[in-house]
N, C-alpha and C positions, 0 to 999 in steps of 0.2 A: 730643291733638295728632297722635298716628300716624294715628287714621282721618283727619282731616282731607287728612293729608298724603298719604295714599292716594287719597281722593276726588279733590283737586287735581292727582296724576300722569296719574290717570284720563281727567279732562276736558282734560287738554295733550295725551295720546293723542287723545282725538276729535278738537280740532281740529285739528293734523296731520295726521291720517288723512283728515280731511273738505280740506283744503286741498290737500294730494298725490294726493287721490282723481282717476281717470280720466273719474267720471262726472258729470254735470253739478251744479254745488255752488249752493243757492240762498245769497243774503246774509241772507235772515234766518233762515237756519239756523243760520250761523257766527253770527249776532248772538249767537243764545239761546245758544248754546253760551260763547261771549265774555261773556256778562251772568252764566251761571250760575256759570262761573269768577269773575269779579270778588266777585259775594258772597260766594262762601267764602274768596277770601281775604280779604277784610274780616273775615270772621266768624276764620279764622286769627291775623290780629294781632289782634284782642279780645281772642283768647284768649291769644295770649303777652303781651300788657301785663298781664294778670291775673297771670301767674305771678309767686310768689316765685322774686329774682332767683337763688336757688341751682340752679330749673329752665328758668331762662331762658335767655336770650341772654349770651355771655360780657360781664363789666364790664365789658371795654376799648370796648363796641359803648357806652354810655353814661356810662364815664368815665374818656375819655381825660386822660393825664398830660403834662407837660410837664416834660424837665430842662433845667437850667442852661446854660448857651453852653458854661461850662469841660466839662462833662458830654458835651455835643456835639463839641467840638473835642479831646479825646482819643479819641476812633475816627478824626478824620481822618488818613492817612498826608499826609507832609510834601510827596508831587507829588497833592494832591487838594486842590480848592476846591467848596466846597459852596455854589452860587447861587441863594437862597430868594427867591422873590418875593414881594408882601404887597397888598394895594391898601388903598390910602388915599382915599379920596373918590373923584374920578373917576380918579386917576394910580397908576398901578405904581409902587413901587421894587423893585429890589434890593437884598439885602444878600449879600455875598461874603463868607464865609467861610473861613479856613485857620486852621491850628493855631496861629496868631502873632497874625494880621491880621481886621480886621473894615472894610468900608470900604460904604457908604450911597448908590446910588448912582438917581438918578430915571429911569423910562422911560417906558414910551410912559400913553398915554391910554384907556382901556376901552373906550370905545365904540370906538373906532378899531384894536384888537385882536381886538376884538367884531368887526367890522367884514368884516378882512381873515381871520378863521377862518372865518367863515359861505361866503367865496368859495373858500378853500381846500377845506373838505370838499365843497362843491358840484364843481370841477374833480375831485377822487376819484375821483367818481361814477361822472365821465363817464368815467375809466380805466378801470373795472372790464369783464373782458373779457366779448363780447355776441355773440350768434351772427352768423357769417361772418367772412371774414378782412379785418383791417385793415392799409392801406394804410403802406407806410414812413412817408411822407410824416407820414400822420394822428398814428402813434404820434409823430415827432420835436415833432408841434405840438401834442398833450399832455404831454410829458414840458415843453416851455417854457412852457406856461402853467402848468402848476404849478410850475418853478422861479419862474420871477416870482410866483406868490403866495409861495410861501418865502422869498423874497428881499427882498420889503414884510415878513414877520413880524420877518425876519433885523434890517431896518434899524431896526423898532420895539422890540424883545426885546433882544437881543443887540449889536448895533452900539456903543451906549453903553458896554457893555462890554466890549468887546473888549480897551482897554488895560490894563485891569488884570487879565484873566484869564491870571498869573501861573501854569499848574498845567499838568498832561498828562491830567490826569482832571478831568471834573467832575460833579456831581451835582446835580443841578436837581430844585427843592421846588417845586414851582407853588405857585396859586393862584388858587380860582374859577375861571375861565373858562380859565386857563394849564394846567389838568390836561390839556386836550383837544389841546394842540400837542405836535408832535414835534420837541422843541427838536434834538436829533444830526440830525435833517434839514433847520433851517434853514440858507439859502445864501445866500452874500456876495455872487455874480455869480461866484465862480471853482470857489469848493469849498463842499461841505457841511462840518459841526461836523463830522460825526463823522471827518473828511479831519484834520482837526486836533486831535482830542481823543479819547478815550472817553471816552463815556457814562454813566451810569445817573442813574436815578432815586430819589425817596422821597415816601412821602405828604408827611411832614413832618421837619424835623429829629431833632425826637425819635422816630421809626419810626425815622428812619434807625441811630438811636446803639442802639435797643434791640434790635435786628436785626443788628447785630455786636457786640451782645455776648450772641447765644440762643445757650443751649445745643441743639445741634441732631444727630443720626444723623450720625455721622464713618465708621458701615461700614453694612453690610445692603445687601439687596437694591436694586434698580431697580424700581418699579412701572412700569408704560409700560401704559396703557390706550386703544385703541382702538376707535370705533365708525363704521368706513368706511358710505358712504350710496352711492346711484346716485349722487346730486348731489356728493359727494366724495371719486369713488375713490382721489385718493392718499393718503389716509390709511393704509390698507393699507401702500403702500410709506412714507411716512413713520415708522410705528411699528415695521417691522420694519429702518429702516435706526438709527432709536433704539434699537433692543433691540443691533445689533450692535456698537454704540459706547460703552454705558454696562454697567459692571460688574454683573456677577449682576444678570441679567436676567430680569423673571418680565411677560411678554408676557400679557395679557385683553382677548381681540375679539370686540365686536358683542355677544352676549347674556350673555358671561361676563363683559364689562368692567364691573360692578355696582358697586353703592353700598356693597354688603353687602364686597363686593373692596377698594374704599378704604378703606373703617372700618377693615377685619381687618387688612390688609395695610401699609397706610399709615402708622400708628404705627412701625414699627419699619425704613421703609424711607429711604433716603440719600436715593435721587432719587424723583422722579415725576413723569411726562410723561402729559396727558391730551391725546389727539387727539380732536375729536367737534365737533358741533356746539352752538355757545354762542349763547344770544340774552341781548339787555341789554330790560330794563324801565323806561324811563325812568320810566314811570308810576308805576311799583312798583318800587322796585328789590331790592325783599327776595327776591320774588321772580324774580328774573333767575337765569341756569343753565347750566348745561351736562347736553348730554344724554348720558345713560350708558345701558348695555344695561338695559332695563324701564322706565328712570325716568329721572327729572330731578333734579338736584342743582340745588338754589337756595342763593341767600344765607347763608338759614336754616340749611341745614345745615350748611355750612361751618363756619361758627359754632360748633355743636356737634362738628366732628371734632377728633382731632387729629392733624399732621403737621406733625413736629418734622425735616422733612426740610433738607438744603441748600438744595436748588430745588427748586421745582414749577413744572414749565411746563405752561401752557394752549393749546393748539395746537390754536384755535376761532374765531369770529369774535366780535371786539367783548367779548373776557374783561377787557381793558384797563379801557373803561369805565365812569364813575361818576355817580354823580347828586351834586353840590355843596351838603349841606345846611346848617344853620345851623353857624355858626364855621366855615367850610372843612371839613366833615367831612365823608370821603367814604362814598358807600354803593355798594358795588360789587364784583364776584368778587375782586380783589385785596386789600379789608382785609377781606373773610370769610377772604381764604387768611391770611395775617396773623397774626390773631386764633387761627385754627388751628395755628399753629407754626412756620410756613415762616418762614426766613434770608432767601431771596431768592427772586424771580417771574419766569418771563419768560410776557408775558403781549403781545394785537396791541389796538391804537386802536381800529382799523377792519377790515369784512372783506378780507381777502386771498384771492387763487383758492389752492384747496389743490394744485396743481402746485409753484406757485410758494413755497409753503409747506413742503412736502413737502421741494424742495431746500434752503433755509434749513437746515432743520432736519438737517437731514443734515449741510452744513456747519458749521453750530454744534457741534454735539456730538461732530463729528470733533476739533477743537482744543478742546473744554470741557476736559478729564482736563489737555494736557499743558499749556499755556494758562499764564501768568504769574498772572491773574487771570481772573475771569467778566468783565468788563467786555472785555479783551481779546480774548477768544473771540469775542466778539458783535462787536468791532469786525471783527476779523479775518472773520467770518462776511460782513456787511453790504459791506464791500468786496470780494468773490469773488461773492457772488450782484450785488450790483450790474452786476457786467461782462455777464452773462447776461440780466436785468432791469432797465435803468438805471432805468427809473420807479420815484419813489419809493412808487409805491402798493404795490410788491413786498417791500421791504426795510425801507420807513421807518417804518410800525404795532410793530412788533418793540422790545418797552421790556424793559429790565432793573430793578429794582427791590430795595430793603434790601442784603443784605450783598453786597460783589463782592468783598472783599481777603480773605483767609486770617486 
């Protein structure tokens, strides 16, 4: 499995290296090099479905548990509803949960959520900044077409339930195709959710219940790993305004920020903050990653670490997302992290420019320490970088995840 996973870092360096190269790249270079990859990760899961499971992949990756509602609804504190969606044939429900109450509630139609996300990430896109400078004008008439697609998700998702979301927090469990919305960003025509609530999220109810109650590092260090690129120089300032914020502090950039660093360092550390760059594998998602100094952390690995930290924040593009396998289960850097030990994640949807990132993250963990809750923090955070960034392409990727209450 190790040489594998050596040969496999190998050939993600070549084609990087052939893709950022200066000099002229043919396509059926990158082919062979993309083909010779593919086979060996083929020939990689052969070989971990061969393992016995005691060298495998953790059991929670193959068999997830489900507890009780009563089991669920004592982690909820008494200002929190937990809002799980489910699909049933073509239609959504909700169901709302709080520590009392359970109440059934029908919304929108799949195709027609289907629908209006396929338009939303497409309008993203076109936010994403592009060389030369853009016009007032340009910016005011993308930030409204993406509130009007938020505002169709808001009326399909949400609207229905507005009267009874009795609570100051809520917690939202997707489903299938609802892992990929930013519910704290959908808008009514006046405010966004998160103008009216915090936030967080959970794979599923039961992640959520078992995630406040992991035993997890309450002292030790801060790991804060950094791997600044040409293409992302704030990273640099993002992980040195992390390191001045979070307690005992132990900073690794660029070629010290290793795998070999997580392993060691990560068991015994409270926080951890990974800046770098992440790509998602829709194809594969096993192997999807983040890149660290020498190598690439995939799925797989994750899997095998452990970091029994409070947080781990991924501070990459696209660490958010997952591929939706059979039963709603997801395959993705957040339930490797998970699986690994982490309480809570704060992890982004989509890519965000790392400027805009950079600040977030500053403000975040300015108020994380003295904060009522994590949910708070991030609220708090989301509305100060907002004033700076109104588009939500800056602020709205940014999910919280498992435990946020003390």
């Amino acid at each position: 499995m190790s040489d594998l996973r050596e040969e496999l870092n190998w050939y993600y360096h070549r084609i990087e290296a052939e893709q950022l190269s200066q000099e002229r790249r043919t396509a059926e270079r990158l082919e062979r090099l993309q083909s010779q990859v593919q086979a060996r990760e083929s020939e990689f899961l052969r070989v971990l479905r061969e393992l016995p499971a005691s060298e495998g992949e953790s059991l929670e990756l193959f068999a997830p548990m489900s507890l009780p509602l009563s089991a669920v609804r004592a982690t909820l504190p008494g200002e929190a509803m937990l809002v799980e969606y489910f699909r049933v044939g073509p239609r959504l429900l909700a169901f709302l949960v709080t520590r009392d109450t359970l109440k059934v509630v029908p919304v929108a139609l799949v195709a027609r959520v289907q629908h209006l996300l396929r338009l939303l990430q497409f309008q993203l896109s076109w936010a994403l900044p592009h060389p030369g400078e853009v016009s007032p004008g340009s910016r005011e008439s993308l930030l409204l077409a993406t509130q009007a697609h938020l505002a169709e998700l808001y009326q399909e998702l949400l609207a229905p339930l507005r009267p009874h979301l009795e609570a100051t927090h809520l917690i939202f469990v997707p489903h299938d195709l609802l892992h990929y919305v930013p519910f704290h960003a959908l808008y009514d025509g006046r405010q966004y959710v998160i103008d009216a609530f915090s936030v967080s999220y959970a794979p599923s109810a039961t992640v959520y219940a078992l995630c406040h109650d992991r035993v997890t590092n309450t002292s030790g260090p801060s790991l804060i790993l950094g791997v600044p690129e040409p293409q992302t120089p704030f990273i640099l300032q993002e992980v040195q305004s992390v390191a001045a914020r979070l307690p005992r502090p132990e900073l690794y950039l660029g070629r010290e920020a290793t795998d070999a660093i997580l392993r060691t360092k990560g068991e015994g550390s409270r926080f951890v903050h990974i800046a770098s760059h992440g790509f998602f594998r829709s194809d594969n998602p096993m192997f999807s990653g983040i890149r660290l100094g020498g190598s690439y952390l995939t799925l797989y690995d994750l899997y095998n670490l452990k970091l029994p930290a409070e947080l781990v924040s991924l501070s990459a593009c696209v660490t958010g997302l997952n591929v939706i396998a059979a039963g709603d289960e997801l395959l993705g850097l957040a339930r490797g992290l998970f699986c690994a030990g982490a309480a809570s994640l704060l992890v982004a949807l989509w890519e965000v420019p790392d400027e805009s990132t950079a600040e977030f993250m500053k403000t975040f963990y300015g108020r994380f320490l003295s904060a009522p809750n994590r949910a708070v923090a991030l609220r708090d955070a989301i509305l100060e970088i907002r004033e700076r960034y109104p588009h939500p392409l800056h602020w709205a990727p940014f999910v919280l995840s498992g435990k946020v209450f003390a």
